[in-house]
Every structure is written in C-alpha cells, then in structure tokens.
C-alpha positions in Angstrom: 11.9 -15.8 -0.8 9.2 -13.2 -1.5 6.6 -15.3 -3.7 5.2 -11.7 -4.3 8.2 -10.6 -6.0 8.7 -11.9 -9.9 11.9 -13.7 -10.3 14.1 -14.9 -12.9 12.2 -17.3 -15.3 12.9 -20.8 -14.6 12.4 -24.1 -17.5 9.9 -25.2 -14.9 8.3 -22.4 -15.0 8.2 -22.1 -18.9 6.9 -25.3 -19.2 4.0 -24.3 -17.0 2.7 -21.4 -18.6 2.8 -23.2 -21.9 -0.7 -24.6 -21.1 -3.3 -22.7 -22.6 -5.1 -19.7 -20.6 -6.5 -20.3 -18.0 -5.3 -24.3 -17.7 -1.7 -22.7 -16.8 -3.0 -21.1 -13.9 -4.8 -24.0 -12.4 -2.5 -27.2 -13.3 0.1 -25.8 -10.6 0.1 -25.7 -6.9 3.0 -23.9 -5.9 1.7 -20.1 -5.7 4.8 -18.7 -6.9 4.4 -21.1 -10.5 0.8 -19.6 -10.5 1.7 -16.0 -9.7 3.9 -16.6 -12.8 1.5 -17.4 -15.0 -0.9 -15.0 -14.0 1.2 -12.2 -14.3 1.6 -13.1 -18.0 -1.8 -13.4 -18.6 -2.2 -9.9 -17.3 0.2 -8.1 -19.3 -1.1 -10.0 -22.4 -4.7 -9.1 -21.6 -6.1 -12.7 -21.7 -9.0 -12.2 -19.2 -8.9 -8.8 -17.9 -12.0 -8.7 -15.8 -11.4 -12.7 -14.5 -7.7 -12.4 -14.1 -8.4 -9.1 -12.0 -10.2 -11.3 -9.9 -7.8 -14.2 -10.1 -4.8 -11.8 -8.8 -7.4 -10.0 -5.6 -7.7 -14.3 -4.6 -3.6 -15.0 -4.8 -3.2 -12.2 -3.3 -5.4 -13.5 -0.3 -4.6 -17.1 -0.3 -0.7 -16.5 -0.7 -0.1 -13.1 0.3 1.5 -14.2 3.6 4.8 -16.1 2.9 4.6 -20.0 3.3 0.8 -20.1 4.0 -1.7 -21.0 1.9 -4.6 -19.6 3.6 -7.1 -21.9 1.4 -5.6 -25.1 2.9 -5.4 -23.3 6.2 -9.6 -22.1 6.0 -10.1 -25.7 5.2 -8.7 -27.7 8.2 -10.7 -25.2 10.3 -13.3 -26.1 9.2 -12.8 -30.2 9.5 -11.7 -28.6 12.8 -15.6 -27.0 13.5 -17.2 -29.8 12.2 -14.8 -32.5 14.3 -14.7 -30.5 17.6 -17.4 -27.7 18.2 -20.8 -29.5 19.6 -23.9 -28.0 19.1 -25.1 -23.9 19.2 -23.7 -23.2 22.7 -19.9 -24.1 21.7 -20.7 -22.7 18.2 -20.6 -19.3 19.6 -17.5 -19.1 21.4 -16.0 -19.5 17.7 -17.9 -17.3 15.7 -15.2 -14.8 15.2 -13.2 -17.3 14.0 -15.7 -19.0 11.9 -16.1 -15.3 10.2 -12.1 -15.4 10.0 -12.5 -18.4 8.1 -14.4 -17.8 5.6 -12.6 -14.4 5.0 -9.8 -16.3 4.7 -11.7 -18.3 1.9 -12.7 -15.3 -0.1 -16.5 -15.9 0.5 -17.2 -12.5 0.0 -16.1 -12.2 -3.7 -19.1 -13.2 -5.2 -20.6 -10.2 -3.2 -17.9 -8.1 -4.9 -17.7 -8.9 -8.4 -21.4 -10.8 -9.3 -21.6 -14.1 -11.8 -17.4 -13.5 -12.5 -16.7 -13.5 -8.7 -18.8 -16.8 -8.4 -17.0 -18.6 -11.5 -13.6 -17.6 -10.3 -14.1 -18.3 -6.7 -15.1 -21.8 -7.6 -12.5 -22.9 -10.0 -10.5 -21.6 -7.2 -12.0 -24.1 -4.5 -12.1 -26.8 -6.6 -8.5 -26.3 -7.0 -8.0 -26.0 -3.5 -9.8 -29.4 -2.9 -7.8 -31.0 -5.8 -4.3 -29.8 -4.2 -5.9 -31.6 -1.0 -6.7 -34.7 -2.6 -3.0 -35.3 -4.4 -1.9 -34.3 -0.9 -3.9 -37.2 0.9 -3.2 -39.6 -2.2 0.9 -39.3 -1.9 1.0 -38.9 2.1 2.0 -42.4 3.4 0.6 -41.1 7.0 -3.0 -40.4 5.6 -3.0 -43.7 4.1 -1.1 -45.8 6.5 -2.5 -48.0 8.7 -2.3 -48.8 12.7 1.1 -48.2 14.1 2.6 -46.8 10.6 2.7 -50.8 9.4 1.5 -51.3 5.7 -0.7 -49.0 3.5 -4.8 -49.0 3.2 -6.9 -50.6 0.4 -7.5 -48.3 -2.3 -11.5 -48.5 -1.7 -10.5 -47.6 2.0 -8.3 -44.6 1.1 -10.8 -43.6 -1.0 -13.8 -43.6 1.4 -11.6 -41.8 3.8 -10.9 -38.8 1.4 -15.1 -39.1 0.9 -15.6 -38.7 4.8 -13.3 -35.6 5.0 -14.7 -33.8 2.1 -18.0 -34.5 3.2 -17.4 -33.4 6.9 -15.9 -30.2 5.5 -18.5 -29.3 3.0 -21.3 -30.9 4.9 -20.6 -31.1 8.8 -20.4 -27.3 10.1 -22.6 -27.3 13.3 -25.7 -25.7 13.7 -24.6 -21.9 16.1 -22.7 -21.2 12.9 -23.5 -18.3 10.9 -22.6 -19.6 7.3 -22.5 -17.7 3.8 -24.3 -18.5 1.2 -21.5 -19.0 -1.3 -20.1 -22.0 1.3 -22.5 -24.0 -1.3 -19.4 -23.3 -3.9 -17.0 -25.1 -1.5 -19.8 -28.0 -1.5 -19.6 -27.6 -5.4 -16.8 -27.8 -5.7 -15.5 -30.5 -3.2 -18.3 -33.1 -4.7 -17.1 -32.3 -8.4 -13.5 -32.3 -7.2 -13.9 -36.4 -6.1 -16.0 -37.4 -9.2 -13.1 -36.0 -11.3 -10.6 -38.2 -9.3 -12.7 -41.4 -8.6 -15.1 -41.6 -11.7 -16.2 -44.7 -10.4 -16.3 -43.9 -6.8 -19.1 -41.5 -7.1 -21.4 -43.7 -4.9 -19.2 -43.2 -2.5 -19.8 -39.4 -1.7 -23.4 -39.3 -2.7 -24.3 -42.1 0.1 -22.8 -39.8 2.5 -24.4 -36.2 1.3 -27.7 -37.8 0.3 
C-alpha cells in the first residue's frame, strides 16, 4: 500500500484526528494515520507555514514505503557511537554520517529559521517517544539472559537511559556533526523525563 496515497477514511483514523491541532498529528505512529491528519490540517488552514513544514519532514521520514527513515538515522547513529573508534575510523564513514543526518532532516532549521527548529524538534522528540514505547513493549529489549524472565523496571529503565545517551551523546570525535544534532539531545533528554518523571537522575548522571 502506497502510504502517500489518501485512502478511504477508516473509524481509527477518525478517532485520531479528533485530537486537537497539532496533538493529532503527534499522538500516532503509523505515518499513514499522521499523513491523514496532516492532510486535514492543510486543507483547513490550521498552521499553514508549520504544517508546510510538517508535510517537507513526512515526506522525508516516510516517503519510502515501510521505512521510517527517523528510526533508521537513529540506529546509525547508536551504530557510530557503538562501533567507529576514534578520528581515523571516523573518516571512512563520513559520507554516511552526512547520509545520516540528511536522513534526519538536520538541515531544516537552515531552511525555514525559528519554525524549522520548533517543528524539527517536536518531530525528534516524537521519534524518540515511538523508540521508547518500542523498547517498553519488546519482550527481547527487556528480557534477560537466554530469553528466561523479564528485567527490573529500574534495570529497563537505565537501559533505555544508556541508549539515548549513547545516541545523543556518544558520536566519536572524526565526525563532522551539525549544530541542530543539539535538537536530537533536546529532545531525547526531555523525551525520558516525560516517561520516567522520577527517573530523571538517571539520565542526568550519565550526560552530566
């Protein structure tokens, strides 16, 4: 199925876009629910200048059938951050470092100013949400040794820290690195206060 292509109306889908603009176009994470609702939006005039922007990042983050290229920019960089030692290895990925961040629209606040900034953020920070309701419900991320029993909820919980943290915070020196990658760092930190309130120690130990 082409998620580019509007389709019948489903009563999930109604029930989504009865959120208030924009709430309906960041509660989903299926691209075709949020294409829905940002069509809408459009042809009502909600935000013209913001939902401009909004449909230039959908159309880079889903554009490609069955990829979300968000989630796909984000495990290369735990990737870089895991696997690429020092300057010297640094440069034999370069091209795909600047893949990356293309792939995470780090040149719309270049584009489009403050608005490209705002959207590009509530746009990561949804990203990171979408990862972190993906590592909370997979019995894999939060098994333990040999698939047998389930990790403590302060365990799972430091775990998700350690992988936002070596995303946002671990890219090796070599790397040539945008400035607006401090939106992803933004966003990631405010992304795990919102889901563990009380965990906030947590992540600050390991970004302080």
């Amino acid at each position: 199925m082409d998620i580019n292509k509007m389709n019948i109306v489903t009563a999930e889908e109604e029930e989504t876009i009865k959120f208030e603009w924009p709430q309906a176009y960041y509660l989903p994470t299926d691209g075709k629910l949020r294409k829905v609702a940002l069509d809408r939006a459009i042809v009502e005039g909600l935000e013209p200048e913001n939902d401009k922007i909004r449909m230039e990042i959908w159309e880079r983050r889903y554009g490609k059938p069955g990829v979300d290229e968000f989630l796909a920019g984000y495990m290369s960089l735990s990737y870089y951050a895991t696997a690429v030692k020092g300057s010297f290895m640094a440069r034999f990925h370069k091209k795909d470092m600047k893949e990356t961040q293309e792939k995470l629209c780090y040149d719309i606040p270049g584009k489009y100013g403050k608005a490209g900034e705002d959207m590009l953020y509530l746009e990561l920070y949804h990203m990171v949400d979408y990862y972190i309701e993906i590592c909370l419900k997979d019995k894999k991320y939060g098994g333990l040794v040999m698939g047998i029993g389930s990790m403590k909820r302060e365990n799972l919980i430091n775990k998700i820290a350690s992988d936002i943290c070596r995303v946002c915070y671990g890219i090796p020196s070599g790397f040539e690195v945008l400035p607006t990658h401090k939106l992803l760092q933004k966003a990631g930190v405010q992304c795990f206060y919102d889901h563990f309130p009380e965990s906030r120690n947590i992540i600050d130990e390991k970004i302080s």
